[in-house]
GUDOSE-836478 format. One record per residue (C-alpha): residue number from 1; residue in one letter; chain; x, y, z. Coordinates in nm, 3 decimals, decimal comma, m for minus. Each point is the difference from the previous one (the first is absolute). Layout:
N
<r n="NUM" res="A" chain="A" x="X" y="Y" z="Z"/>
...
This chain:
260
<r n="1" res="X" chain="A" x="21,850" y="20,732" z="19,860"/>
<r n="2" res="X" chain="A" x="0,029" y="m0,074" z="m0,387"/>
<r n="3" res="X" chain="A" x="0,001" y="0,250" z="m0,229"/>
<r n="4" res="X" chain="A" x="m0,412" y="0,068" z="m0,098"/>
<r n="5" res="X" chain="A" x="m0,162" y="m0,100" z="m0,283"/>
<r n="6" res="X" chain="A" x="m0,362" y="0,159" z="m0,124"/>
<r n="7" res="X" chain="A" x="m0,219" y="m0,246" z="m0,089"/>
<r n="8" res="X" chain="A" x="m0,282" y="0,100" z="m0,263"/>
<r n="9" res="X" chain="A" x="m0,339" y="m0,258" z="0,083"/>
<r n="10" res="X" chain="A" x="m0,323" y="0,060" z="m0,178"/>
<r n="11" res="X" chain="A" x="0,143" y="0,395" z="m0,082"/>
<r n="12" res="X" chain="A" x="0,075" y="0,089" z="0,384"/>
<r n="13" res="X" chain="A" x="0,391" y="0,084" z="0,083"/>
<r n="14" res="X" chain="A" x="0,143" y="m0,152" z="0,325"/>
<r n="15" res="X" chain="A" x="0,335" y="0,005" z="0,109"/>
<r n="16" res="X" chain="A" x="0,146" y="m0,208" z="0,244"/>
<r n="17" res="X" chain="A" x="0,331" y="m0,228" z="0,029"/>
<r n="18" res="X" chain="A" x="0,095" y="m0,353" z="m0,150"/>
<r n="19" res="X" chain="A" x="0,067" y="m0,152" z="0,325"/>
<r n="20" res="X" chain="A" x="m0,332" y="0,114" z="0,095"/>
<r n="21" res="X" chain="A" x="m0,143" y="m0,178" z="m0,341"/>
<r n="22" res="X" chain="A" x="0,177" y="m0,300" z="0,081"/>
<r n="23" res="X" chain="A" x="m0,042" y="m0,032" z="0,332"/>
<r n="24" res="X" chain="A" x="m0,242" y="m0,304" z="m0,038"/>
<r n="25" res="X" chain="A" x="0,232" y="m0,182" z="m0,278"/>
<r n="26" res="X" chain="A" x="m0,277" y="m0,228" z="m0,046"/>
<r n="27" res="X" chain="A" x="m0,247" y="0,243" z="m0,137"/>
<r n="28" res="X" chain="A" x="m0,116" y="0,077" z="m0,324"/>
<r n="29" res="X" chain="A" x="0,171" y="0,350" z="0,070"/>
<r n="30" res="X" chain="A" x="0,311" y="m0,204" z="0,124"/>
<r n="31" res="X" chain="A" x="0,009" y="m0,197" z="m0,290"/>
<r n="32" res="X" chain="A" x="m0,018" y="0,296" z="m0,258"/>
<r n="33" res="X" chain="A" x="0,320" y="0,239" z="0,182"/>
<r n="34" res="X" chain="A" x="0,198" y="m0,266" z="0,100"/>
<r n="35" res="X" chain="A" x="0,033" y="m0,083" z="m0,379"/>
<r n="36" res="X" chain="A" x="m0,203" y="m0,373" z="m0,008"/>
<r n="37" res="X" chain="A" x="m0,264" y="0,159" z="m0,179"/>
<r n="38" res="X" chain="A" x="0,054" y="0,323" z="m0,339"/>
<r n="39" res="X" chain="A" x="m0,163" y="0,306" z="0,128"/>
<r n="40" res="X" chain="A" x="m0,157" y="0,260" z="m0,263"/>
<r n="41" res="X" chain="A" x="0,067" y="0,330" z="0,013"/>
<r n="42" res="X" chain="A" x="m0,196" y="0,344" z="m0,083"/>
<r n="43" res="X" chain="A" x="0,117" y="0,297" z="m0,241"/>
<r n="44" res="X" chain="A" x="0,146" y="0,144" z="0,314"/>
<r n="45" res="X" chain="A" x="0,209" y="m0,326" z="0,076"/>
<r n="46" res="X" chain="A" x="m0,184" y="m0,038" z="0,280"/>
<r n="47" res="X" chain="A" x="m0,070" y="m0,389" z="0,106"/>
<r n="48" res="X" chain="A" x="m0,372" y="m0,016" z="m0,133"/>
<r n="49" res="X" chain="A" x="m0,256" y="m0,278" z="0,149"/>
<r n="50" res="X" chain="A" x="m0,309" y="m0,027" z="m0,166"/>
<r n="51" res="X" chain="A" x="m0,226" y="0,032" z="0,357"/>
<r n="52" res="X" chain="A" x="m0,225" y="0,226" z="0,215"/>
<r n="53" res="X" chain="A" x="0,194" y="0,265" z="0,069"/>
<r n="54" res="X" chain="A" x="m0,223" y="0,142" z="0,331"/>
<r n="55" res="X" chain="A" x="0,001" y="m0,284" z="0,152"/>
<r n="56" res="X" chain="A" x="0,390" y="m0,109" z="m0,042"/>
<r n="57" res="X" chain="A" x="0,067" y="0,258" z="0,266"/>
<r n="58" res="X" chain="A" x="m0,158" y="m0,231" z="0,284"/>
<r n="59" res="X" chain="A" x="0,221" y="m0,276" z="m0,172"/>
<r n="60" res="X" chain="A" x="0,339" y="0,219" z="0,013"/>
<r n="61" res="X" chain="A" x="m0,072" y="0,083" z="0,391"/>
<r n="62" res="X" chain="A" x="m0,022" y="m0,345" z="0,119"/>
<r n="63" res="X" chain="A" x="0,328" y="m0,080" z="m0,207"/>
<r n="64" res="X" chain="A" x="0,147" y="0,289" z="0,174"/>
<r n="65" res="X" chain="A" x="m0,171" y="m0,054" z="0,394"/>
<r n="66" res="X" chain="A" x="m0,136" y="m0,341" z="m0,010"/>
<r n="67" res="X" chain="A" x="m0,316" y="0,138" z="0,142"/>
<r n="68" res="X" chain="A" x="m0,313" y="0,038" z="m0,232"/>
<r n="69" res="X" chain="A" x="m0,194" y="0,330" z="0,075"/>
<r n="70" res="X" chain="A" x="m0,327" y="0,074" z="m0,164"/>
<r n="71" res="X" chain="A" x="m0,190" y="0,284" z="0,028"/>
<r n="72" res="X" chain="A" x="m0,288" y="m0,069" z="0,212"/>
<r n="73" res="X" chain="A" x="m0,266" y="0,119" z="m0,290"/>
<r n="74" res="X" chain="A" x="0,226" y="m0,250" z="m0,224"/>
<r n="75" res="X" chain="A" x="m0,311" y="m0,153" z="m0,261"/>
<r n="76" res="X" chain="A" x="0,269" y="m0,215" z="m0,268"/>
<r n="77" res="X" chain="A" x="0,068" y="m0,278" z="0,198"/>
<r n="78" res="X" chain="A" x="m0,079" y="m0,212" z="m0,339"/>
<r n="79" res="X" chain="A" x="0,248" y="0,206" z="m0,202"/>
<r n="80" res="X" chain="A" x="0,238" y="m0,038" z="0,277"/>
<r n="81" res="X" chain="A" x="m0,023" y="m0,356" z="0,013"/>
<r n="82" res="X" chain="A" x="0,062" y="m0,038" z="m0,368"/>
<r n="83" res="X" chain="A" x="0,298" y="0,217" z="m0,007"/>
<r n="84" res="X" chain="A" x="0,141" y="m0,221" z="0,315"/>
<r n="85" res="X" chain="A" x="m0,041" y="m0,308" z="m0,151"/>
<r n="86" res="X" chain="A" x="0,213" y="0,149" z="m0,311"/>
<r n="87" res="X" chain="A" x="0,275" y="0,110" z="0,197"/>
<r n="88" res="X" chain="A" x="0,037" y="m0,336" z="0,200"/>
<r n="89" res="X" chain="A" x="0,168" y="0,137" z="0,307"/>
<r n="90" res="X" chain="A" x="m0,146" y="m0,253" z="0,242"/>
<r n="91" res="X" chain="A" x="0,026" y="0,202" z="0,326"/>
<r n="92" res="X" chain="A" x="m0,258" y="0,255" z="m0,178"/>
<r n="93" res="X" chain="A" x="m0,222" y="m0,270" z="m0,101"/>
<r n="94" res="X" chain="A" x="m0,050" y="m0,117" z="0,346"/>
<r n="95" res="X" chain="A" x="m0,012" y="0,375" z="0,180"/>
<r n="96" res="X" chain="A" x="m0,253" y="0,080" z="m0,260"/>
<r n="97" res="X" chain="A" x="m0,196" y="m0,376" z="0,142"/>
<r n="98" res="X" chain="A" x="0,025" y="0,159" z="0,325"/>
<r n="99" res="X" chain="A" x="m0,111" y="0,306" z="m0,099"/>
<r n="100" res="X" chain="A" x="m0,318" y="m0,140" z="m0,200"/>
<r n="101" res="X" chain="A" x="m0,090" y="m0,228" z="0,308"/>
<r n="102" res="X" chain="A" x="0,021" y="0,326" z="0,187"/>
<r n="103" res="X" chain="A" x="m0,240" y="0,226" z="m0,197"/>
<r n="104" res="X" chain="A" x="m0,220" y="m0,321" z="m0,018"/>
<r n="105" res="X" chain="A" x="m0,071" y="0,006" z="0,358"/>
<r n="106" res="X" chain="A" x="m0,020" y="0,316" z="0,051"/>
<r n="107" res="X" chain="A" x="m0,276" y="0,050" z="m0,271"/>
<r n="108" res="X" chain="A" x="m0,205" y="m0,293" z="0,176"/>
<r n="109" res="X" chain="A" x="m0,086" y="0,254" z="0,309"/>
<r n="110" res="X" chain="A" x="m0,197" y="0,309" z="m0,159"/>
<r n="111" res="X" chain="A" x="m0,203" y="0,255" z="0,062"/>
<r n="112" res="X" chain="A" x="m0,295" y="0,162" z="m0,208"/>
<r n="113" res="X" chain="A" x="m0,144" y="0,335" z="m0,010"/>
<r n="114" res="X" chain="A" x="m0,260" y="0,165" z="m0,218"/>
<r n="115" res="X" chain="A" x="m0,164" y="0,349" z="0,129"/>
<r n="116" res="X" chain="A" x="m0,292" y="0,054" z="m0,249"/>
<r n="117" res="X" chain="A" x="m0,199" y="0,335" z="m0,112"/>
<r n="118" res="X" chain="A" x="m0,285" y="0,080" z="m0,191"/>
<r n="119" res="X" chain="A" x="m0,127" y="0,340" z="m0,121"/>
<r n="120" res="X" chain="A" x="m0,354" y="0,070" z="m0,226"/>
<r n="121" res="X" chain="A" x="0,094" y="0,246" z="m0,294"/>
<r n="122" res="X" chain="A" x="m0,195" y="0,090" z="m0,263"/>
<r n="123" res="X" chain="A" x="0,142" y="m0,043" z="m0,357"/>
<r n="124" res="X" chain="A" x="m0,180" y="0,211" z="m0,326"/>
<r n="125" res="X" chain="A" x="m0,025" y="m0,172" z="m0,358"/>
<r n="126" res="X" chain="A" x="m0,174" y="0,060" z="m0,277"/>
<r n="127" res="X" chain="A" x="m0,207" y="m0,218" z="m0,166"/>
<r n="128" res="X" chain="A" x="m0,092" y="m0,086" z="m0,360"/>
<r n="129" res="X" chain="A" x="m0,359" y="m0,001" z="m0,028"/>
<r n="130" res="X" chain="A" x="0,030" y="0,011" z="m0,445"/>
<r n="131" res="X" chain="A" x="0,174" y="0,042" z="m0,228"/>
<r n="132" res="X" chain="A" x="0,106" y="0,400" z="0,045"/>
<r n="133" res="X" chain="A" x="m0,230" y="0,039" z="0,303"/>
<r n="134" res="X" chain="A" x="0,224" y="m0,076" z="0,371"/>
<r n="135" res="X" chain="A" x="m0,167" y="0,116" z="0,358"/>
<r n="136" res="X" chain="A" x="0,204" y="0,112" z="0,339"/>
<r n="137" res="X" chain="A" x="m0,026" y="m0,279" z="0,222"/>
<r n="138" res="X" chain="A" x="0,160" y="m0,049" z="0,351"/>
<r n="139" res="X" chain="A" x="m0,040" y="m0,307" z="0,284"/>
<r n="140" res="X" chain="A" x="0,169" y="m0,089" z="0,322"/>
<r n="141" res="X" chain="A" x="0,302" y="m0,232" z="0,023"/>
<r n="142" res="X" chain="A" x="0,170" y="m0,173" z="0,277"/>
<r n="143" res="X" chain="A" x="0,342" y="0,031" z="m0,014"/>
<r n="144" res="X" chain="A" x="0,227" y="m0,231" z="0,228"/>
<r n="145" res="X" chain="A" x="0,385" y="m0,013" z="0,060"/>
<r n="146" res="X" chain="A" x="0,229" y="m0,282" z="0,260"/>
<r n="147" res="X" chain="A" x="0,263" y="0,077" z="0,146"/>
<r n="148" res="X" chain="A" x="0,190" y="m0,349" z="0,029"/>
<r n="149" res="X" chain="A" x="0,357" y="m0,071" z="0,168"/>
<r n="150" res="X" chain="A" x="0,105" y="m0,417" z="0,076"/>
<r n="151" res="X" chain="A" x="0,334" y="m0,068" z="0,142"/>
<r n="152" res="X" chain="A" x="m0,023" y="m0,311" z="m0,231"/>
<r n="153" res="X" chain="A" x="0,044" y="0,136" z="m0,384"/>
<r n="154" res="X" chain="A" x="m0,023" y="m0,372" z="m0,088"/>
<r n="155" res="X" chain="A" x="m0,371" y="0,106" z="0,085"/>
<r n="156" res="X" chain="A" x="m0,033" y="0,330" z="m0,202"/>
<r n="157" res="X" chain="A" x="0,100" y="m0,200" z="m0,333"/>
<r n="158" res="X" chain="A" x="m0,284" y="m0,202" z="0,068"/>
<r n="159" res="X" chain="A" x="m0,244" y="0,258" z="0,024"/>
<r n="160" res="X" chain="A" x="0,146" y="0,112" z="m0,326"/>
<r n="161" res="X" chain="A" x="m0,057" y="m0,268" z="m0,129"/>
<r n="162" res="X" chain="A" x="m0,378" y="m0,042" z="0,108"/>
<r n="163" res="X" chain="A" x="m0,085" y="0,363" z="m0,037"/>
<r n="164" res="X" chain="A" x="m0,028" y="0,223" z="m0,363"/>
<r n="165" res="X" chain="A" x="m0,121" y="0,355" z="m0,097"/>
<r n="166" res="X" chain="A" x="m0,191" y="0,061" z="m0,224"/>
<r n="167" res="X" chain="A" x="0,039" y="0,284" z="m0,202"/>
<r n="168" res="X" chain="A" x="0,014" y="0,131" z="m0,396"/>
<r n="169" res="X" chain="A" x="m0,145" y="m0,365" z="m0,085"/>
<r n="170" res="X" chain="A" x="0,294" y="m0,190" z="0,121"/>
<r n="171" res="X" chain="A" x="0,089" y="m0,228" z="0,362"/>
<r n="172" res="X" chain="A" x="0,322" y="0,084" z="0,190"/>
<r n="173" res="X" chain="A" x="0,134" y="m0,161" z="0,279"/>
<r n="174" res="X" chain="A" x="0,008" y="0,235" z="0,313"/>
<r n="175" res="X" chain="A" x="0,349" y="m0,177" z="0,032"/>
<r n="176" res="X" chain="A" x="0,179" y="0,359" z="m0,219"/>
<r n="177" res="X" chain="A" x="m0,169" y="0,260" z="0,251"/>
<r n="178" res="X" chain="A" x="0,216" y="m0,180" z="0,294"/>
<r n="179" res="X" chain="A" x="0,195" y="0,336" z="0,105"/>
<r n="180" res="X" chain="A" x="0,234" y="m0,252" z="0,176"/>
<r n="181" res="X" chain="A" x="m0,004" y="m0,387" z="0,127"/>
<r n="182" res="X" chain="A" x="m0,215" y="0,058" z="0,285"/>
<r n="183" res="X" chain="A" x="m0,202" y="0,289" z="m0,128"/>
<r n="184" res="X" chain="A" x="m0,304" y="0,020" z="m0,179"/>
<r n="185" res="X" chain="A" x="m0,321" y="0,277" z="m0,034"/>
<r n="186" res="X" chain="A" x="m0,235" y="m0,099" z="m0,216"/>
<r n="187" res="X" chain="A" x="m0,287" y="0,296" z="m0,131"/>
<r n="188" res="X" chain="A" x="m0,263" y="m0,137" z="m0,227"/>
<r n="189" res="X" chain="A" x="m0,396" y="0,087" z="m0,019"/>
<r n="190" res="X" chain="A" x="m0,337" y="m0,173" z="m0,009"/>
<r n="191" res="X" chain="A" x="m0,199" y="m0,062" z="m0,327"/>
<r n="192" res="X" chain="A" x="m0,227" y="0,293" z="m0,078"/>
<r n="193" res="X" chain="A" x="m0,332" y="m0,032" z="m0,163"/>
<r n="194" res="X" chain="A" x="0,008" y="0,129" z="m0,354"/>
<r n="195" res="X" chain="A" x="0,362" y="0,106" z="m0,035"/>
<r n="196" res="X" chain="A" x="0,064" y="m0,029" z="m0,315"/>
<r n="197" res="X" chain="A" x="0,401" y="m0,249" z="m0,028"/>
<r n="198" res="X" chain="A" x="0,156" y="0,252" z="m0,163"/>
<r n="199" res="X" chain="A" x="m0,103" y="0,257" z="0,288"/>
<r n="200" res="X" chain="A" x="0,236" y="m0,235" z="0,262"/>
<r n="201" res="X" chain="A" x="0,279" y="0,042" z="m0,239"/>
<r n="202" res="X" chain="A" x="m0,020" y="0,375" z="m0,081"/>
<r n="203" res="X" chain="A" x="m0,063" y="0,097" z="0,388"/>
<r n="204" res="X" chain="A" x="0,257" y="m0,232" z="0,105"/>
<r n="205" res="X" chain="A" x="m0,162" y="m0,235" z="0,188"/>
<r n="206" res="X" chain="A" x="0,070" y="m0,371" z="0,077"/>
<r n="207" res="X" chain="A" x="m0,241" y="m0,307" z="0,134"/>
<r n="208" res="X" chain="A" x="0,164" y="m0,303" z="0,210"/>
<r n="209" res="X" chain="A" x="m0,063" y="m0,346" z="m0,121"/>
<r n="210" res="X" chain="A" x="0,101" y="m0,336" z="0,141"/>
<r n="211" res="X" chain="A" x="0,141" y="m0,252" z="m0,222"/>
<r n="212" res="X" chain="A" x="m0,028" y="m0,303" z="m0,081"/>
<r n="213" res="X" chain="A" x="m0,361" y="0,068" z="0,093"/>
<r n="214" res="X" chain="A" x="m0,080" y="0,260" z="m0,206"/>
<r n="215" res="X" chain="A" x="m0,153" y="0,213" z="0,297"/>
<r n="216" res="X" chain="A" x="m0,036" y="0,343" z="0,029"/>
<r n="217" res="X" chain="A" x="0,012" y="0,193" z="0,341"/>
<r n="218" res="X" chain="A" x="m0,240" y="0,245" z="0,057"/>
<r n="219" res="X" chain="A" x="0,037" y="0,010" z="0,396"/>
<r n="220" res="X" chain="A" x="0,204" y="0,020" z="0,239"/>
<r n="221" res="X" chain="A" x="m0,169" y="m0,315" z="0,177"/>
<r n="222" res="X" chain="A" x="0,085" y="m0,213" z="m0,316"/>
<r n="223" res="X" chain="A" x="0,378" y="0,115" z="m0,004"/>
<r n="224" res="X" chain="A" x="m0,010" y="m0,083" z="0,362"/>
<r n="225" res="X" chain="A" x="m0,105" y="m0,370" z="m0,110"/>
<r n="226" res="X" chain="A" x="0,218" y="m0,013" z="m0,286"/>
<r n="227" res="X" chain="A" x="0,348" y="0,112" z="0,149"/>
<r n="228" res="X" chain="A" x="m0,158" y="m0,238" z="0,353"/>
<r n="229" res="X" chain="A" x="m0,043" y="m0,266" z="m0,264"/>
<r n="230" res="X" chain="A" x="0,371" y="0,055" z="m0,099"/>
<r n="231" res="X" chain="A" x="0,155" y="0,041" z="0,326"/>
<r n="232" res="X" chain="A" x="m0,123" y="m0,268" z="0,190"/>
<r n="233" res="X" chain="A" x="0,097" y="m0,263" z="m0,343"/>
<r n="234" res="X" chain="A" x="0,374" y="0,156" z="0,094"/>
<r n="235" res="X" chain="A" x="m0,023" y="m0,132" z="0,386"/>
<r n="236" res="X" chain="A" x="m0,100" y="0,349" z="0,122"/>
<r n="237" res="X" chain="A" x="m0,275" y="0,031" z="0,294"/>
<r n="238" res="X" chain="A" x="m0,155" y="0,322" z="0,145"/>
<r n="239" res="X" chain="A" x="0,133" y="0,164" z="0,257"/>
<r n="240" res="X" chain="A" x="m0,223" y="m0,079" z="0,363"/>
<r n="241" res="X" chain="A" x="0,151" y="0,378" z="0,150"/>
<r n="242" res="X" chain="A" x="0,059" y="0,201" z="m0,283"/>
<r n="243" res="X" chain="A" x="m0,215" y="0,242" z="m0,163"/>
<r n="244" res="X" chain="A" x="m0,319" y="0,030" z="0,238"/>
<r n="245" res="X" chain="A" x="m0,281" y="m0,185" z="m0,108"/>
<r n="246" res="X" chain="A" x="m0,171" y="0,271" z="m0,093"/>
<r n="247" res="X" chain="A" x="0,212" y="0,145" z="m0,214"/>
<r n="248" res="X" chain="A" x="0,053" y="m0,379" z="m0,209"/>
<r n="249" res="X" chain="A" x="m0,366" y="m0,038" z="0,001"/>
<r n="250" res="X" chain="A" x="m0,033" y="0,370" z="m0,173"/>
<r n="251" res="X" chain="A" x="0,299" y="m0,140" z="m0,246"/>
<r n="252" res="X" chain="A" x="0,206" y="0,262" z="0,097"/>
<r n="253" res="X" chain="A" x="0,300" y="m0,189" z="0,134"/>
<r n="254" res="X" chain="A" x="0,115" y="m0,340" z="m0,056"/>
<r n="255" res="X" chain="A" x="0,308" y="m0,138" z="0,164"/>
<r n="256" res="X" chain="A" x="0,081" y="m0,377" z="m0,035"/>
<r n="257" res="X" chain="A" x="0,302" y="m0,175" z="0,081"/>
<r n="258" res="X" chain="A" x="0,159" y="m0,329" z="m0,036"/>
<r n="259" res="X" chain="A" x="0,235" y="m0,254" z="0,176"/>
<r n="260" res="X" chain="A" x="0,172" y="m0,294" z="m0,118"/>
């Protein structure tokens, strides 16, 4: 073993050894410590590169195993790339081919899961009847919320994508309330009758649209449609054994899968 070196990229310290630096002498990384290419260095005199940082740690294990490992949540694969194609080390290039071919396939099979609820609640607002004069006013609202998990997050981003709250005047994707890749609840209610807009706001309520179509969804039946609509455009097909029929039909359960 050489004596190590700390390398400074993007801000994050690693340490390591020359001859693991240079252990692909054709490399960008090659290049740079075996003295064909000037290397900059920090405040520290540390070797600074001017890349991702987080992800350079996936780059210094395969110099130092030869093996690429990924976490199995791992959602940069385009950053990854990028940073790979930088560093030139052509063994890396073509485990991170394999790798990509890999994930591909596996995200072809999938499987799609939505348990649905819906609850009637009754919201109070007041309402401006003149100037000075307001009146006590209360109504019924259905309030809904999906549960949704898909083995395929490929999937989930294009829900995002098709699906937007409304709420304080504004659309946003349902793609930021994804508590993980595969994950997803979405809570939203039902138009109500002479709420005033600025009553969704203040009590914290948001509506469910569909876009491009401009189309709000009021039922369970139409998000049924819609997110059917969706899944079946993405090679998905409904499951013949799972839920029972009566508890699809009642839009409690939907379970779809695909195979490719």
């Amino acid at each position: 073993m050489s004596e190590p070196i700390t390398l400074n990229v993007g801000g994050k310290l690693y340490t390591t050894s020359l001859s693991t630096l240079t252990s692909f002498p054709d490399s960008m990384l090659g290049a740079m410590f075996s003295g064909k290419i000037p290397t900059k260095k920090d405040s520290q005199g540390n070797c600074f590169i001017d890349r991702d940082g987080k992800i350079f740690r996936y780059i210094l294990n395969f110099l130092r195993t030869s093996h690429l490992d990924l976490p199995e949540d791992f959602q940069e694969m385009g950053l990854l790339r990028r940073e790979v194609d930088f560093y030139q080390i052509q063994p890396l290039i073509e485990a991170l081919q394999e790798k990509e071919v890999e994930l591909s396939k596996a995200e072809k099979n999938a499987m799609l899961n939505i348990s649905l609820d819906q609850k009637t609640q009754t919201v109070h607002f007041t309402v401006r009847e003149a100037p000075q004069i307001y009146s006590l006013s209360s109504s019924n609202m259905e309030v809904f919320s999906a549960h949704i998990f898909s083995t395929s997050c490929l999937f989930l981003k294009l829900l995002g994508s098709k699906l937007y709250y409304c709420f304080n005047g504004n659309l946003s994707s349902i793609s930021s309330y994804l508590q993980d890749p595969n994950h997803l609840t979405l809570d939203w209610v039902a138009s109500v009758k002479g709420l005033p807009e600025e009553e969704y706001t203040k009590q914290n309520l948001k509506r469910l649209w569909v876009v491009p179509d401009n189309k709000q969804i009021n039922s369970f039946q139409v998000f049924v449609e819609e997110v059917l609509k969706i899944a079946m455009s993405d090679g998905f097909c409904i499951d013949s054994a799972h839920p029972h029929t009566s508890d699809f039909m009642n839009n409690k359960i939907i379970r779809l899968i695909r195979y490719k």
